[in-house]
N, C-alpha and C positions, 0 to 999 in steps of 0.2 A: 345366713340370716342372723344366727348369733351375733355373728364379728358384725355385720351391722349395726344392730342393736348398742353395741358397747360399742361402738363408735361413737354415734348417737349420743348416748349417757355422756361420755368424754366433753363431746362436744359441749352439751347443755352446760355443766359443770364448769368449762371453759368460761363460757359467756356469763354462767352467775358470778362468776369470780368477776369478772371484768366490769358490772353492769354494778356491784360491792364495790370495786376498788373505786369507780368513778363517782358514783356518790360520795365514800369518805373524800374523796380528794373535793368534788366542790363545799361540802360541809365544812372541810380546812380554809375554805378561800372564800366564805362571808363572813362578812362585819357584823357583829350584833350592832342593833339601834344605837344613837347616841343616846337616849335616853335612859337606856340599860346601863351604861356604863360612864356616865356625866360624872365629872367636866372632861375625861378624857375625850376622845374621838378618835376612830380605826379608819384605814383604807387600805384596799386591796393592791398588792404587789404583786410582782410575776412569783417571787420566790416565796410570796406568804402574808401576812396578816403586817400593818407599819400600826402602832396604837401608841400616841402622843399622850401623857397625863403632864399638862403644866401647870404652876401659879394654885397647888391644892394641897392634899396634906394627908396624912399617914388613911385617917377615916376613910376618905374618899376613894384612894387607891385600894386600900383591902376590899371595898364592896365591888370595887372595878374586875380587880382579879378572882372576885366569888364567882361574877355572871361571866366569867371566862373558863374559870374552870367546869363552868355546869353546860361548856360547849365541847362534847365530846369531838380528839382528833384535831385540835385545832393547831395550827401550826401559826406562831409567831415569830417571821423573821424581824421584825426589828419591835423592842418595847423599850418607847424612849419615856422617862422621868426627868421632866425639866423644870429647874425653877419653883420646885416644891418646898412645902415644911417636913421635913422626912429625919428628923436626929438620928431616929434607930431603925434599921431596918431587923424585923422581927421575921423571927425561926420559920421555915416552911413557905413562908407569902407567896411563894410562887410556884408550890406542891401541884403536879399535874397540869402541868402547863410546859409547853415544848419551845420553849424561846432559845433564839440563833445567836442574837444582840443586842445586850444590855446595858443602857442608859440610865447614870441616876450621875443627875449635871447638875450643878452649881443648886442643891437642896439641903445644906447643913447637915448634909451626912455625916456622925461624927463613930458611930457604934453599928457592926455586922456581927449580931447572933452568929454562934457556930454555924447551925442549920439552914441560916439562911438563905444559902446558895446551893447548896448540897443535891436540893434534888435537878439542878441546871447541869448537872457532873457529865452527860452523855451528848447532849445537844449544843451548849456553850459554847462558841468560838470567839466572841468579842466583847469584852467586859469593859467600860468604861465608866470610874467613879469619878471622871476631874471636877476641880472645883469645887470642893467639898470641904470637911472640918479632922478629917483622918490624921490622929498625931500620930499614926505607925502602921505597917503592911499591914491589913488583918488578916495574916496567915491562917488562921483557925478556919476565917468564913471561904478561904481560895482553895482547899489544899484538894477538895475533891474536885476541880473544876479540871478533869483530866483530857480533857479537847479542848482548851483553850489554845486561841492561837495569838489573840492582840490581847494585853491588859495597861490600859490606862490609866491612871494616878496622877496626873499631871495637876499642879494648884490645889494640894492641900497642904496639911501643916506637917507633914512626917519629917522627924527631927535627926531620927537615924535607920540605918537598915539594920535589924538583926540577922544573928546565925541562922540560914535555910527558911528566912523568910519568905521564900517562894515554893517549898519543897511541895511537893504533889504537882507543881504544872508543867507535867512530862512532854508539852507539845508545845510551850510558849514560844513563836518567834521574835517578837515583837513586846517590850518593857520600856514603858517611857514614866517618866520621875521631874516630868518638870517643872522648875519654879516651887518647889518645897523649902524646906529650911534644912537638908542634909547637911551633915557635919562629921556625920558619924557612918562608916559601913566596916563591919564586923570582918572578920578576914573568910569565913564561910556563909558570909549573906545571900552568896548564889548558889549552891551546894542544895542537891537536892533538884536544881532545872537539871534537863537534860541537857548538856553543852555541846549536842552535835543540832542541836533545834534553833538556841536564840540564836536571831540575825543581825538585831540591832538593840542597842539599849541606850537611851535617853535619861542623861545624869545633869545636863543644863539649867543654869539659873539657880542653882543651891548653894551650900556655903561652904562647899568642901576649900581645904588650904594643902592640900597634896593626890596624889593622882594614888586609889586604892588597890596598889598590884596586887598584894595577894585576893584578895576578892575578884581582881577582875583576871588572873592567872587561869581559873578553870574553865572560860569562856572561850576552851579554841578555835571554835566555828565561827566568833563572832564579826560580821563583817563592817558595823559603822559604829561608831563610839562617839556621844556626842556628850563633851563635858563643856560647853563654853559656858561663859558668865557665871563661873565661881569664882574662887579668893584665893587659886593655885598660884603661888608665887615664885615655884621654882618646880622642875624639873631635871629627872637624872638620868643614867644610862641604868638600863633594868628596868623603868618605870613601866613599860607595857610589855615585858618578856610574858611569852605564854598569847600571847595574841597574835598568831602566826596566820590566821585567813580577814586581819582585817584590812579593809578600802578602804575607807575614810576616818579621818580622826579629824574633830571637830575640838578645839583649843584656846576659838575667839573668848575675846574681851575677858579676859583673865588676869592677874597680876603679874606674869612674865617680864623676867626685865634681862633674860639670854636664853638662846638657846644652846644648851653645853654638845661634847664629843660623842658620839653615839648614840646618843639618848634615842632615835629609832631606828638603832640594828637589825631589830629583831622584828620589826616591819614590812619585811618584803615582798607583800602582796600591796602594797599601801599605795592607791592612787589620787587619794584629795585630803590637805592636809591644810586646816584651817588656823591661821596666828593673829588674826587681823584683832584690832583693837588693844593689843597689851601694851607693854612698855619695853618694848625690846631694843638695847640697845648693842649687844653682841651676838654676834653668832659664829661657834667656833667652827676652826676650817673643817674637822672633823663631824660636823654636826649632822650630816645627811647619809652617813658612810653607812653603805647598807641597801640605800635604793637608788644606786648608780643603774642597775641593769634592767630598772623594771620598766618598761615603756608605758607612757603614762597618757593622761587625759591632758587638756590645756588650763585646768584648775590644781594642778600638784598642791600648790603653795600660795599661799595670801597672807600676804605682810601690809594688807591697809592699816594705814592711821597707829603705826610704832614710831620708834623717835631712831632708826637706823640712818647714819648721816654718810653711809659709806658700802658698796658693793664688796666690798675685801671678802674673798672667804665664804659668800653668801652663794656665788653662783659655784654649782658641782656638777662635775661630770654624767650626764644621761646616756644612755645606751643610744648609739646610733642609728636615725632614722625616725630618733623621737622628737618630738617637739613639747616646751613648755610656757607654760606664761607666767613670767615673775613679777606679780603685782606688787607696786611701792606705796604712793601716798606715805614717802615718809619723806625726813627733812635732809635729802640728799647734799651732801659737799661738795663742790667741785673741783675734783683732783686727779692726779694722775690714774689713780684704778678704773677709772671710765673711758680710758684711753681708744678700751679693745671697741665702744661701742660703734662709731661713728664706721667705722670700718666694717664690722658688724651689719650694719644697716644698708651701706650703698652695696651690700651684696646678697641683699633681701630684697632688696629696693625694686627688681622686676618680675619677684618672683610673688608676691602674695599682697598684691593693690588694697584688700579690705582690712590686712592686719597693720600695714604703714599708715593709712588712713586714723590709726590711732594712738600713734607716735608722740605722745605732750609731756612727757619728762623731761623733767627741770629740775637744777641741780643750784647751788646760792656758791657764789666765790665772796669768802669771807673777806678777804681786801678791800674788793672795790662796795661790795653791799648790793650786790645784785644777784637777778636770775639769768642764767643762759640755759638754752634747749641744751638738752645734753648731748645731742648730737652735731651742735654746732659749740662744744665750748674750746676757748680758745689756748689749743695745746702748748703752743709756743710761748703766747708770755707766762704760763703758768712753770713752766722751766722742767717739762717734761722730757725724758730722753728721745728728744726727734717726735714728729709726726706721723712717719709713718713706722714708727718703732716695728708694730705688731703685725701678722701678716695670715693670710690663708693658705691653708696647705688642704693636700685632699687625704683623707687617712683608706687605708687598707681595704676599709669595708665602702668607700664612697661616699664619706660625711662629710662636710665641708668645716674644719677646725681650725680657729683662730688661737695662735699661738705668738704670744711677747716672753720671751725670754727676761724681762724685767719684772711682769709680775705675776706674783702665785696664783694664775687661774688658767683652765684651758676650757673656753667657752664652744660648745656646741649648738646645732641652732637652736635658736631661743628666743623670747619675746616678752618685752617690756611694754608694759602699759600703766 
């Protein structure tokens, strides 16, 4: 009769818990009035509270976050601030308040008190300032934000990265920086992340004129690097040493005018490797040595819109069974080194219908002043050694390898568009 009893009890206790929890949980998942909290407006989420403040200003919002904070348990997954008067965001404003993801967009955000963020340090996972008036990381207001996982900065005025300007955001995977006016990154400006966390970091659109290896040296995890549209003019070997898990490197529209000998050796996870837009007008025979063996995607490499008037040296040997697509849009010559392609082609020609279907390379014979398709240009009067100089062989592993004893290349399959 006892052991029933305390059963009983058990049970009761069970179900007051339960009958508690569910209350807090729908008291988490209403909106107060809009009139409570004007000019903003809230709507209910699966995952929590979405509460919009646009087109208002510092007043407005503190009264908003009063009648929020006097809702006990309230759970904010998204508090977006948009298109506000907001210059400083003051110490505390959002003390006892549970927010997941934070928005303060294009409101002349120029000042983050210490405090300002601090009490967000447990809950935080997506911080987004873009579009703002920020002349530098505000390290002070970041450095407790210790479950961040995205921070966005992208479109303000930050001129340089200082040393361990990110230090306290032991979880960050995700750093994007774009369209600032960088110039400047400290050689320990990443010092302080955890380097086994970031994944990608966004350095495009700034004004850097060299590529920052020792800062970007302690990022070994990092998998995408995206610096296009700076003012990098040159590139060396060593440049990304210490970046041994990256994918993609992102390089467009930059000042590039060669791509030198090794310069990504040290690359060997590397599967999309962006060049398009610069001024490139060399590229050494060495220049890819390093990710011969890495089997890749059909975007390795994009050389749109440079001024390469010649294949010499450009195509390098892939690991067999791979395939790649060598994008041009550049102002092709037509010459002997195009020799291997035609050859090339009629032995593609029944094997893959959607990828010939986009065959429109075209190459100028400075002589006459004209275009021919590169796979029709005319070998003979150009005083090439013979026509069918070069030839297919099948190699070891069952690759099919075009081999000319006349010129420095040995072309595996591969694809031009």
């Amino acid at each position: 009769m006892r052991e029933q009893g305390l059963s009983n009890v058990w049970r009761l206790a069970w179900l007051l818990c339960l009958v508690i929890a569910t209350s807090l949980a729908q008291t988490a998942l209403v909106c107060p009035s809009h009139s409570e909290i004007a000019p903003c407006y809230c709507s209910v989420k699966k995952s929590g509270l979405d509460i919009v403040c646009e087109s208002t200003d510092l007043t407005h919002i503190t009264k908003a976050m009063a009648v929020l904070k006097g809702r006990p348990n309230l759970m904010i997954f998204y508090l977006r601030l948009r298109h506000n008067n907001l210059p400083k965001l003051q110490g505390y404003v959002f003390l006892g308040l549970d927010i997941r993801h934070l928005t303060i967009h294009n409101s002349s955000l120029a000042v983050l008190e210490e405090s300002s963020l601090s009490s967000l340090g447990t809950g935080l996972t997506q911080l987004d300032l873009s579009q703002n008036s920020l002349n530098s990381v505000p390290s002070h207001a970041l450095k407790d934000l210790h479950h961040l996982l995205i921070l966005n900065l992208n479109r303000n005025k930050i001129t340089a990265i200082h040393g361990r300007a990110f230090e306290g955001l032991d979880t960050l995977e995700i750093l994007t920086l774009y369209e600032n006016k960088i110039s400047t990154i400290e050689a320990d400006a990443f010092k302080g992340l955890d380097n086994r966390r970031l994944k990608r970091l966004n350095l495009g659109g700034n004004e850097l004129t060299r590529i920052p290896t020792q800062a970007l040296s302690s990022l070994e995890l990092l998998k995408k690097l995206e610096m296009q549209e700076n003012r990098i003019a040159t590139i060396k070997e060593g440049d990304f040493e210490g970046l041994k898990a990256l994918d993609s490197l992102g390089l467009a529209h930059n000042h590039l005018r060669e791509v030198p000998a090794h310069v990504f050796s040290h690359l060997t996870q590397l599967n999309s490797l962006e060049l398009d837009g610069n001024q490139i007008t060399h590229v050494d025979a060495n220049a890819f040595i390093g990710l011969e063996g890495k089997c890749i995607n059909q975007k390795l490499i994009r050389f749109y819109f440079n001024r390469l008037s010649s294949f010499r040296a450009i195509l390098f040997i892939l690991s067999p069974f791979c395939s790649f697509t060598f994008r041009v849009d550049n102002p092709l010559i037509c010459d002997c080194d195009l020799r291997w392609y035609p050859a090339w082609l009629a032995n593609l020609r029944d094997k893959d219908d959607e990828m010939m279907s986009k065959k429109r390379t075209v190459c100028t014979m400075p002589m006459e002043h004209r275009e021919y398709s590169v796979q029709n240009i005319p070998l003979e009067r150009m005083g090439c050694a013979g026509k069918n100089a070069g030839k297919f062989s099948s190699s070891a592993t069952g690759c099919r390898v075009y081999v000319d004893a006349t010129l420095p290349l040995i072309v595996l399959t591969a694809a031009i568009v």
